[in-house]
C-alpha positions in Angstrom: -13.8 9.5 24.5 -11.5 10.8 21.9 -12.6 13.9 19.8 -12.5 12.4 15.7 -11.0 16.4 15.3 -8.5 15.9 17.0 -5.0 15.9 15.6 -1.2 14.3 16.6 2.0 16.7 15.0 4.6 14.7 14.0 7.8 15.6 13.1 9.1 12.9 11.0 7.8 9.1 9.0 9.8 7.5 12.0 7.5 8.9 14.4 4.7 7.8 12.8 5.6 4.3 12.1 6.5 4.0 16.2 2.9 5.6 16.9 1.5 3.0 14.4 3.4 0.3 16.5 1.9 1.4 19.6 -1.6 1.4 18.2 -0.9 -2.5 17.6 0.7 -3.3 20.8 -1.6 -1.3 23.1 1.2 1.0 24.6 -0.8 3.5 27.0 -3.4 2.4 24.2 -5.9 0.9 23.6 -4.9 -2.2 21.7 -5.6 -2.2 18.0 -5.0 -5.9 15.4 -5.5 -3.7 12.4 -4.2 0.2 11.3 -6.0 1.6 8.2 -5.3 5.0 6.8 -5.6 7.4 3.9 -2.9 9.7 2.2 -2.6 11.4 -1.1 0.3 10.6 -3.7 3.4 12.6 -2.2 2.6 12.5 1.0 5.4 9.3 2.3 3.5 6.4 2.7 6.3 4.2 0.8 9.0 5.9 3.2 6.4 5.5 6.2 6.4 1.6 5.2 10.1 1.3 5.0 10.7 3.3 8.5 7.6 0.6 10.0 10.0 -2.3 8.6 13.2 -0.7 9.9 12.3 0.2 13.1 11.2 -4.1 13.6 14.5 -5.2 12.5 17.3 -6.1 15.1 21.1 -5.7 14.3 24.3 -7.7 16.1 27.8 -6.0 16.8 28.9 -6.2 13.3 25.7 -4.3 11.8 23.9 -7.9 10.5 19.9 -7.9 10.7 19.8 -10.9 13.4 15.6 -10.4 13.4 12.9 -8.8 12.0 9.2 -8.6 12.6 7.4 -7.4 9.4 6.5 -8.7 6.1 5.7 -6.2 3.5 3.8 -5.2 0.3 4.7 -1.5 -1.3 6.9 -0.4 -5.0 9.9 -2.2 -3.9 8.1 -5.5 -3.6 7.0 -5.0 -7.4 10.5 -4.0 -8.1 11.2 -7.7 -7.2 9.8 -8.7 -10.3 10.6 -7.7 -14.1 10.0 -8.6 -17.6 12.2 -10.2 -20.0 10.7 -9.7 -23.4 12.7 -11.1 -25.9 13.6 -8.1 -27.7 15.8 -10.5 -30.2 12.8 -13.1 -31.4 10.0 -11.9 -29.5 8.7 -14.9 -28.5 9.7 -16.4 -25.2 8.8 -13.4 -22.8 8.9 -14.6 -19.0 8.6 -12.7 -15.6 11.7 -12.8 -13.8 11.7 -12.8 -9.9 15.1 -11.6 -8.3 16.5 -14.6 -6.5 19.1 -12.3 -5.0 16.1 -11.0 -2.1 15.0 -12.4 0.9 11.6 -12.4 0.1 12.1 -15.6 -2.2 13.7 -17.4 0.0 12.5 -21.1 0.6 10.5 -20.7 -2.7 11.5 -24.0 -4.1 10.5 -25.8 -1.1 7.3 -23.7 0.0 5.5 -24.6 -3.7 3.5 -21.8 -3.5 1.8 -22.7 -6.9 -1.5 -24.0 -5.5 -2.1 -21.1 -3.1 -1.3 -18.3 -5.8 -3.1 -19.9 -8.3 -6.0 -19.9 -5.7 -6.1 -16.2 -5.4 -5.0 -15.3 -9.2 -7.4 -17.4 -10.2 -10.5 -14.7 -8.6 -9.4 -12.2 -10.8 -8.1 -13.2 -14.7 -8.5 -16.4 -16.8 -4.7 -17.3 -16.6 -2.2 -19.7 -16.8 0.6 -19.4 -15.0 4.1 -21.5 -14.5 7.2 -20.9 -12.0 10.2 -22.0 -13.0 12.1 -22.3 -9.8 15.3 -23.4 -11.7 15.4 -20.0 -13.6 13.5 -17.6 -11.2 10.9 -16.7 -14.1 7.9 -17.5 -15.0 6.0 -17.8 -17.9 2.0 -17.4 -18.4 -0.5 -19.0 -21.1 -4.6 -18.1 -21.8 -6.5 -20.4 -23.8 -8.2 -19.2 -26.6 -11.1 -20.6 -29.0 -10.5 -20.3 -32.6 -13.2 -21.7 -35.4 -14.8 -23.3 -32.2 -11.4 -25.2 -30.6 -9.5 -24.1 -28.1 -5.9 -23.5 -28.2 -3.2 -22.3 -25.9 -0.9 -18.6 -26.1 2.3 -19.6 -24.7 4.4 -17.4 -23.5 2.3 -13.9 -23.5 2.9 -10.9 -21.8 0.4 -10.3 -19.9 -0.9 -6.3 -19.0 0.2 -4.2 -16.2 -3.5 -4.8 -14.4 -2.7 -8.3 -14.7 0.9 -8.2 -13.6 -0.2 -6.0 -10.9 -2.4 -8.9 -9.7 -0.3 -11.6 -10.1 2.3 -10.2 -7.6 -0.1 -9.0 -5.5 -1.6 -12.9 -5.3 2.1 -13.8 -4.9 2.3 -11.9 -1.8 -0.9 -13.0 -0.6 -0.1 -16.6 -0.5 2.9 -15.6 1.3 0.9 -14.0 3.8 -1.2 -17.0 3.8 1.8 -18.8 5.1 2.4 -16.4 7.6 -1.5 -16.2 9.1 -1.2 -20.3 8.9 2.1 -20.2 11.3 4.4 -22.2 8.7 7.8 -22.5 10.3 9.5 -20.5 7.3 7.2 -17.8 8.7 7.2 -17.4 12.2 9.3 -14.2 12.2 6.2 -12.3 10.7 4.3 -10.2 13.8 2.9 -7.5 11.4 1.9 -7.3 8.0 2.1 -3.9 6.3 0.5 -3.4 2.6 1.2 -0.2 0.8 -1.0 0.8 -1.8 -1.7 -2.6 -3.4 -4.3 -1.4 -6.2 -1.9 0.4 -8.5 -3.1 -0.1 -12.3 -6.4 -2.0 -11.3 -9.9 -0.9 -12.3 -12.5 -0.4 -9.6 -14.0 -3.4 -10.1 -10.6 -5.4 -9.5 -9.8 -2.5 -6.4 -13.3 -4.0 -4.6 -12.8 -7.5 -5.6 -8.6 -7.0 -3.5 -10.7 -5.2 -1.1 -13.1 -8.1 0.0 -10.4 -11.0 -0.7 -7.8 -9.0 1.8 -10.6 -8.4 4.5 -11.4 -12.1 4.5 -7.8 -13.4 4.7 -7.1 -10.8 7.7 -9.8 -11.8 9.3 -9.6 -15.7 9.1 -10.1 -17.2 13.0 -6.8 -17.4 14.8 -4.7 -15.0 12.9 -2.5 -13.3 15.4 -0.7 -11.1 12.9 -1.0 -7.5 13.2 -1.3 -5.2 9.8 -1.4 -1.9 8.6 -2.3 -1.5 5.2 -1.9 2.7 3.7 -3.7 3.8 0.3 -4.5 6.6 -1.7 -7.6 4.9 -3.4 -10.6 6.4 -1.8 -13.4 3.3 -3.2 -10.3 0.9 -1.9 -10.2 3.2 1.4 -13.9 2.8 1.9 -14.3 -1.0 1.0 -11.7 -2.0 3.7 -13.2 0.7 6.2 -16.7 -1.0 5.7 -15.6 -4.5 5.4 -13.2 -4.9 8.5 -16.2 -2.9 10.4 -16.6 -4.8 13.5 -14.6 -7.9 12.7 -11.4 -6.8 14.0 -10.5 -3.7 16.1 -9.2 -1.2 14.3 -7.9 2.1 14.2 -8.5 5.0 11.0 -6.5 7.7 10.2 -6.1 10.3 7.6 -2.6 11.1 6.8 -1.3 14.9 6.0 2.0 15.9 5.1 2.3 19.4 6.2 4.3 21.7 3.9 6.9 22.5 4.5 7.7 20.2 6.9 6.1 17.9 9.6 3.1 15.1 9.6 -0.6 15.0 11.4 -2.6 12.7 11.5 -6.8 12.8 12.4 -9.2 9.8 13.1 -11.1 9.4 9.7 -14.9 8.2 8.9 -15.3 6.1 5.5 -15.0 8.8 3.6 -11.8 10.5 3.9 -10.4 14.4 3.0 -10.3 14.8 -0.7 -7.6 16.4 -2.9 -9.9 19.5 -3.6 -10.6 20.0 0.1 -6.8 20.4 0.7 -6.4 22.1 -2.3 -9.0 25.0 -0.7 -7.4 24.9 2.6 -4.2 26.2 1.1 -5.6 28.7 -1.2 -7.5 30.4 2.5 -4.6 30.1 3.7 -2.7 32.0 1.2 -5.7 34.6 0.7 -5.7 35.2 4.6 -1.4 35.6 4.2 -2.2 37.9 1.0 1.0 36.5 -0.5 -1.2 35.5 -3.7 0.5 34.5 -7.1 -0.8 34.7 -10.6 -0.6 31.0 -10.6 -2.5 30.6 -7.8 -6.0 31.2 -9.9 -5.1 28.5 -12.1 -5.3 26.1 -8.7 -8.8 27.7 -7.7 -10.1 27.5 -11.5 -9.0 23.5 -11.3 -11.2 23.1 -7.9 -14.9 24.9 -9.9 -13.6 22.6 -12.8 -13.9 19.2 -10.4 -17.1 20.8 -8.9 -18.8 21.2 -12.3 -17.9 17.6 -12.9 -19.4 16.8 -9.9 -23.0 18.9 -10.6 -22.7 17.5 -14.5 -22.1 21.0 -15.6 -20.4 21.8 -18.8 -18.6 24.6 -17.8 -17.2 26.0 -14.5 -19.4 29.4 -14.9 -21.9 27.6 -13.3 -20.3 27.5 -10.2 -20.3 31.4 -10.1 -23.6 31.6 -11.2 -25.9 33.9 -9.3 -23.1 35.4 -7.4 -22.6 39.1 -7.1 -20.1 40.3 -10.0 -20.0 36.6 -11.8 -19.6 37.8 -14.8 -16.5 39.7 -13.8 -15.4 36.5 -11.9 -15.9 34.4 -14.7 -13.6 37.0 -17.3 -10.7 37.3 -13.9 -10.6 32.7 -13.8 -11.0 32.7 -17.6 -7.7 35.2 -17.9 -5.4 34.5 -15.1 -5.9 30.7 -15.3 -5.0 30.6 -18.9 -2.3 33.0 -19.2 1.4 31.7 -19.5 2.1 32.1 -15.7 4.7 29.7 -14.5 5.1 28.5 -10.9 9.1 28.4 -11.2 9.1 31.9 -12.0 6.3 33.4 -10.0 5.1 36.8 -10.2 2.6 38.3 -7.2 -0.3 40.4 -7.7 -1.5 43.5 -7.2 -3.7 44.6 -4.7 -6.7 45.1 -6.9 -6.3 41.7 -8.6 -5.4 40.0 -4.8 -8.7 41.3 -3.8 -10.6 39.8 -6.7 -9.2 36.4 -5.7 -9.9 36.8 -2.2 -13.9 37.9 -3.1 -14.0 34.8 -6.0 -12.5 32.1 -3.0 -15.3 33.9 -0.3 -18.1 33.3 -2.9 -17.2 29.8 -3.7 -16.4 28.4 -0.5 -19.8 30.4 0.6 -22.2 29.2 -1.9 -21.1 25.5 -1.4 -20.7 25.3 2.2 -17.0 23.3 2.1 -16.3 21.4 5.6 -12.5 22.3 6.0 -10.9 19.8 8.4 -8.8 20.3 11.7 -5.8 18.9 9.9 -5.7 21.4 7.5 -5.3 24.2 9.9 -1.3 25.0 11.0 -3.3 26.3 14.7 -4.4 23.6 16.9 -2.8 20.5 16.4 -0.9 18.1 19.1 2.0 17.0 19.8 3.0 13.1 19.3 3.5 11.7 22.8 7.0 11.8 23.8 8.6 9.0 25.8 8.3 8.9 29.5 11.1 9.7 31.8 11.7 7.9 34.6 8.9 8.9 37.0 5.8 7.3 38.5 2.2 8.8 36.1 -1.2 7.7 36.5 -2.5 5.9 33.3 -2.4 8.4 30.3 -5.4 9.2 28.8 -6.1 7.9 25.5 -7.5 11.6 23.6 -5.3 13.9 23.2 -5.2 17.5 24.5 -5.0 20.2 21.5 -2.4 22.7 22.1 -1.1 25.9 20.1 2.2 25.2 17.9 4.7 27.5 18.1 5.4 29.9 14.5 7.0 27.2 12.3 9.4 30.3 10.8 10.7 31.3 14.4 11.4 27.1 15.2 
């Protein structure tokens, strides 16, 4: 059985999306329908969706895509669509789709009304209307006013709300797709990219559940990976696919300055604060310590008094040995003009005040620092066989020692 602390290096987004692949296939694997993992803002997952998309396309002699495999959800797919707001009279402000891409093709003859409409219609109290002539469409609410109701043509709705409607747009596209229509057949995986940008948490739960239930519907033969950075939308999915479908869960590190790992995940994946402390050990135990490096400790006791409900952040340090010098060192450095494009390092007396401040926090609250963190024991991605007769590979993988990143 594979060890949950156990890491996979990878070098680049391309690697990953092929290890993805072979999660969902079952290559010297076992098989998986569905990939789900976390990764913070920065980190690729955008790129990573592109590279998945790329690496299903196939090309003739003259460079042409002659297939593909995977339909898509991320920022370009919202690029797709943009507002038209009438600058000149303000009053006829419609949604244009851009007829020039692929994705709307067969639009006319799909009428894809009724199923968007379908899923819009679990979220806002809309109107909606595609004009298929034009590429745009226009939305309405009804309103009552002195007790009778009366339509808003033409209103722009709010980024929540636009964020929903394409989102729904998609989804009856994947509806199509899960239902085998013809215009659809190409599809073999769908991947969604961080599809809750600009929703509340109420909306992020409600996507959560209506995604789950279209994935799983009985029959659907389409593989997906969906990425996000949304822990509650991380944890909905995690809890709601469950059993249903077999699955894989990953957290997803981008390791600075260069490289990827990933590590098996629970519902509850590695915060930003936990990282965050990882780095600042690291850079305490490699005593190249910057001015501006207390102002990233002094944001961590800031997140941990919100947590406790504490006012202020000397209530992390309190009962320590020294806290009131602590307190007077985080309250100084933090808030002095020290810039990180013009860094300046400490001295040694200061250095070790950081390094006894860091010791004392991470003591007193007993931080779980993850394998992935850590530059020391993390394995290789599997590399591709060469032509020789192996017994079936194992499916854990064997932690080995990287080599000195600065001597590679």
């Amino acid at each position: 059985m594979s060890n949950k602390n156990e890491l996979i290096n990878f070098t680049t987004l391309e690697e990953v999306a092929q290890h993805f692949r072979k999660d969902l296939t079952g290559d010297h694997r076992p098989m998986k329908d569905l990939v789900l993992f976390f990764a913070h803002n920065g980190t690729g997952k955008t790129r990573l969706s592109m590279d998945f998309k790329q690496a299903g396309k196939e090309f003739d002699a003259e460079g042409n895509v002659t297939n593909r495999d995977t339909l898509y959800f991320n920022a370009f797919t919202e690029d797709l669509f943009s507002w038209n707001n009438d600058l000149e009279n303000d009053t006829n402000r419609v949604l244009n789709l851009n007829a020039d891409s692929a994705f709307f093709d067969g639009l006319h003859e799909l009428e894809l009304d009724a199923k968007i409409e379908a899923f819009f219609n679990n979220y806002v109290d809309l109107k909606f209307d595609i004009n298929y002539e034009t590429s745009t469409v226009t939305f309405s609410r009804s309103i009552v006013v002195e007790g009778n109701e009366q339509t808003v043509e033409n209103i722009k709705i709010s980024r929540g709300e636009e964020t929903l409607f394409i989102w729904c747009f998609f989804l009856a596209i994947c509806q199509l797709a899960i239902d085998k229509d013809p215009a659809y057949s190409w599809v073999k995986y769908i991947y969604i990219d961080d599809p809750i940008s600009s929703l509340d948490e109420n909306n992020a739960i409600a996507v959560a559940c209506d995604l789950c239930n279209l994935l799983t519907t009985e029959g659907n033969e389409i593989k997906t990976v969906i990425s996000t950075h949304h822990s509650l939308f991380f944890n909905v999915l995690y809890n709601e696919f469950g059993r249903k479908v077999k699955n894989k869960r990953y957290f997803l590190h981008c390791k600075k300055p260069s490289g990827y790992a990933l590590q098996d995940t629970s519902d509850t994946p590695f915060f930003h604060h936990i990282a965050i402390l990882s780095e600042l050990k690291k850079i305490a135990v490699s005593n190249k310590i910057f001015t501006y490096h207390f102002n990233s400790l002094r944001s961590v006791l800031e997140k941990t008094a919100t947590f406790f409900g504490y006012d202020k952040i000397d209530k992390c340090i309190d009962g320590m040995e020294d806290e009131v010098l602590f307190e007077r060192a985080l309250q100084l450095f933090s808030h002095g003009k020290y810039s990180i494009f013009d860094p300046v390092e400490m001295g040694d007396d200061n250095k070790d005040l950081f390094k006894r401040i860091l010791k004392a926090f991470t003591d007193k609250y007993e931080f779980y620092f993850p394998l992935i963190f850590e530059e020391g024991a993390i394995a290789e991605a599997p590399q591709p066989e060469v032509a020789q007769a192996v017994p079936a590979v194992s499916n854990e993988v064997v932690p080995i020692v990287e080599p000195d990143q600065s001597n590679s």
